[in-house]
Legacy VTK file of the C-alpha trace (Angstrom):
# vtk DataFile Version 3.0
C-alpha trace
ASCII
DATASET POLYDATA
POINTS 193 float
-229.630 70.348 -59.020
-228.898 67.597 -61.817
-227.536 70.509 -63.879
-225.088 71.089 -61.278
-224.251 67.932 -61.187
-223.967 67.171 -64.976
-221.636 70.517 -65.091
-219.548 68.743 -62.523
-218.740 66.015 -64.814
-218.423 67.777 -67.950
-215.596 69.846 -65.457
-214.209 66.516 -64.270
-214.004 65.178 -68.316
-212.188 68.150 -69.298
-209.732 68.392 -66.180
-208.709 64.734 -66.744
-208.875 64.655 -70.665
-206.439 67.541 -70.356
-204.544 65.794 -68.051
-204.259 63.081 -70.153
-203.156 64.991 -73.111
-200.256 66.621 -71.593
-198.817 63.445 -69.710
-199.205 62.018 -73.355
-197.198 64.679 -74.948
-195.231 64.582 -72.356
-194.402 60.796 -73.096
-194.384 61.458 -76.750
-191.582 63.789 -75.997
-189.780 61.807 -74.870
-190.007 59.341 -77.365
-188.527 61.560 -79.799
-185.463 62.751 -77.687
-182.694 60.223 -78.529
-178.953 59.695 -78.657
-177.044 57.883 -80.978
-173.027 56.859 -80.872
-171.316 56.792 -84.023
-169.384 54.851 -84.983
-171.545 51.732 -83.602
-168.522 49.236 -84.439
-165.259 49.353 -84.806
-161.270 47.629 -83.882
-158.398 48.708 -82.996
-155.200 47.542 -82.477
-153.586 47.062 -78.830
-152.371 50.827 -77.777
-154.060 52.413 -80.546
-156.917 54.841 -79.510
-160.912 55.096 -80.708
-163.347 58.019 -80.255
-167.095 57.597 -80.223
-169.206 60.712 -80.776
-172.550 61.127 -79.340
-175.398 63.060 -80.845
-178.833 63.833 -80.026
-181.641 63.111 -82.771
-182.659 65.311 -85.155
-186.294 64.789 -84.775
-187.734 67.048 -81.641
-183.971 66.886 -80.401
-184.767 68.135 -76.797
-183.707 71.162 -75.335
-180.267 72.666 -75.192
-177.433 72.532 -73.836
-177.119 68.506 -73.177
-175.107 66.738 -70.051
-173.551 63.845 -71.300
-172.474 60.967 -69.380
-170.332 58.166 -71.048
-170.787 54.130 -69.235
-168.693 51.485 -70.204
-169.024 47.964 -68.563
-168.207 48.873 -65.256
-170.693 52.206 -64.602
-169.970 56.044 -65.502
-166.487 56.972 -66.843
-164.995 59.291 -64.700
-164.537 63.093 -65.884
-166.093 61.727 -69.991
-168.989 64.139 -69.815
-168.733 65.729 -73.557
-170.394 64.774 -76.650
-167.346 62.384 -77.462
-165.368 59.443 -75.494
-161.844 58.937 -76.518
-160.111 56.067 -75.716
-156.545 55.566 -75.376
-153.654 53.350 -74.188
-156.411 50.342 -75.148
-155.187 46.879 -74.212
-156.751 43.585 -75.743
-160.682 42.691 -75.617
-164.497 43.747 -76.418
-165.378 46.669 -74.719
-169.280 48.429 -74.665
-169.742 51.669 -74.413
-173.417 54.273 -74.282
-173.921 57.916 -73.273
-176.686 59.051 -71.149
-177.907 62.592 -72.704
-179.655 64.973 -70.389
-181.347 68.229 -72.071
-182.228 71.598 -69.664
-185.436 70.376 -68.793
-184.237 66.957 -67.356
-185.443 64.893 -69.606
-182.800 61.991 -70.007
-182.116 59.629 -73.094
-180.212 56.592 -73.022
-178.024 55.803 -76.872
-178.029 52.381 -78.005
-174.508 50.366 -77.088
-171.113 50.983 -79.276
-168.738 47.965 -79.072
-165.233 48.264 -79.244
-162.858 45.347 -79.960
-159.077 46.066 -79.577
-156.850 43.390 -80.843
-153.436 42.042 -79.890
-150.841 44.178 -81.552
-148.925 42.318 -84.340
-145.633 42.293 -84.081
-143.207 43.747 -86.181
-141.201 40.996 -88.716
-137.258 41.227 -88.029
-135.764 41.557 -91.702
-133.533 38.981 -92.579
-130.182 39.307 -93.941
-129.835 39.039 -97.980
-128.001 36.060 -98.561
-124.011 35.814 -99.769
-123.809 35.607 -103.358
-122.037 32.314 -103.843
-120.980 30.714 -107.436
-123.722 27.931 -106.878
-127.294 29.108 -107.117
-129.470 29.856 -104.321
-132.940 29.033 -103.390
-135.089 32.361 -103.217
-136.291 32.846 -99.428
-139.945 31.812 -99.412
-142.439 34.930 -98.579
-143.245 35.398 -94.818
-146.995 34.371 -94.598
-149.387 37.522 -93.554
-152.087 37.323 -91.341
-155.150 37.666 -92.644
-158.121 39.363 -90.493
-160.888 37.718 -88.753
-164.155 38.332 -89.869
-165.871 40.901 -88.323
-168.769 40.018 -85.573
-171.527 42.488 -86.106
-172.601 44.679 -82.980
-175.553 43.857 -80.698
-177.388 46.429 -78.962
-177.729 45.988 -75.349
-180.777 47.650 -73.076
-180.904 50.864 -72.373
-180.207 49.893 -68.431
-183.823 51.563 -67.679
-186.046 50.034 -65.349
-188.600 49.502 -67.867
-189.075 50.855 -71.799
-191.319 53.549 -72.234
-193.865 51.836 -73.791
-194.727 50.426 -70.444
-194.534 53.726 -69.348
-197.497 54.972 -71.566
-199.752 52.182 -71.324
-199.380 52.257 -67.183
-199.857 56.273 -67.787
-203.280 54.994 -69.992
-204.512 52.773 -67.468
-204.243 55.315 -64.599
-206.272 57.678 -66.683
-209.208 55.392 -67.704
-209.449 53.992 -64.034
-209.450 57.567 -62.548
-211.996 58.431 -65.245
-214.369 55.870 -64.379
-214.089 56.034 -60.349
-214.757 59.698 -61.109
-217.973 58.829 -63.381
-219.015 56.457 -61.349
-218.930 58.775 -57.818
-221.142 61.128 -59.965
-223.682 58.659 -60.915
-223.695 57.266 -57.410
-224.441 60.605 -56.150
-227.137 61.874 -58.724
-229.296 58.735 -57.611
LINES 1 194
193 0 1 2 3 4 5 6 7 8 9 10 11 12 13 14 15 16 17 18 19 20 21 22 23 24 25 26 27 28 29 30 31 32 33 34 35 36 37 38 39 40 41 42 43 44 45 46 47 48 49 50 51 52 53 54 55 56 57 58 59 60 61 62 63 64 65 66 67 68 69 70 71 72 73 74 75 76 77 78 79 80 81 82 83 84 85 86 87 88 89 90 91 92 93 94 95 96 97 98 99 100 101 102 103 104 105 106 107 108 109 110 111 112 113 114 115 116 117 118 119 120 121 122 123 124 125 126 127 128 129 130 131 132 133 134 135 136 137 138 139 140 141 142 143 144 145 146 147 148 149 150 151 152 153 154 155 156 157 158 159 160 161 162 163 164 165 166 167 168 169 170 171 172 173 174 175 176 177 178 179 180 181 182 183 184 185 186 187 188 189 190 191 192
């Protein structure tokens, strides 16, 4: 009868080892399947437009074909479900944009933020009219100052906007296994007594 019993557990080991190895590669999976936007940075002036570009990671890239879905700061963008976001008739202010990437077998990656910063449009200098030549010399017209650029603020990344990272994820999926392990161990001992 112990036999039986010792078979048992050997049969429970290997049911929830395995277990734990595929939720594990699972996880590790995902780990791997991730979007990036390119560019991460950039400015435009008022009415000008900007494309972003989203691609999925070389490294155990998921599987094809890919659902995108392009977020800005107010939720989803309407109808921008392709690999790139353009945007157009852009009107002053810092804008943040990510794509969530879906492959065939549902798995879902969120990119990192882009930031877009659209400036006021400079307006265009009216010449002025060359001067008369008179018999008395003139003063040359003094050069019309140029503005110069603002330095550049470098990008932050935002979260994801998942409810937790999936690091939590796999030490939750850990902890599961170890406490089902030892409830299971210890209904076996409790019985072979």
């Amino acid at each position: 009868m112990k036999l039986q019993k010792k078979q048992v557990l050997s049969a429970v080991a290997i049911v929830l080892t395995l277990t734990a190895v595929l939720l594990l590669s699972d996880v590790e999976a995902q780990l791997k399947f991730a979007a990036q936007i390119s560019p991460t940075y950039t400015t435009v002036a008022a009415g000008q437009s900007a494309t972003f570009t989203a691609t999925v990671s070389s490294d155990t890239p998921g599987t094809p074909p890919y659902k995108y879905q392009w977020y800005d700061d107010h939720g989803a963008i309407a109808g921008q479900t392709t690999s790139q976001l353009m945007i157009s008739e852009t009107l002053p202010g810092t804008y943040t944009f990510n794509c969530i990437v879906t492959d065939a077998t549902g798995l879902t990656t969120s990119s990192p933020y882009a930031r877009l910063v659209v400036t006021a449009a400079v307006p265009t200098p009216t010449p002025t009219p060359a001067p008369t030549p008179t018999p008395s010399p003139t003063v040359a017209p003094t050069a019309t100052p140029t503005v110069s650029p603002s330095a550049t603020p470098s990008p932050t990344q935002s979260p994801s906007g998942l409810s937790l990272p999936i690091e939590v994820g796999i030490v939750i999926a850990v902890v599961v296994i170890i406490i089902i392990i030892a409830v299971a161990v210890l209904l076996l001992r409790k019985r072979a007594k």
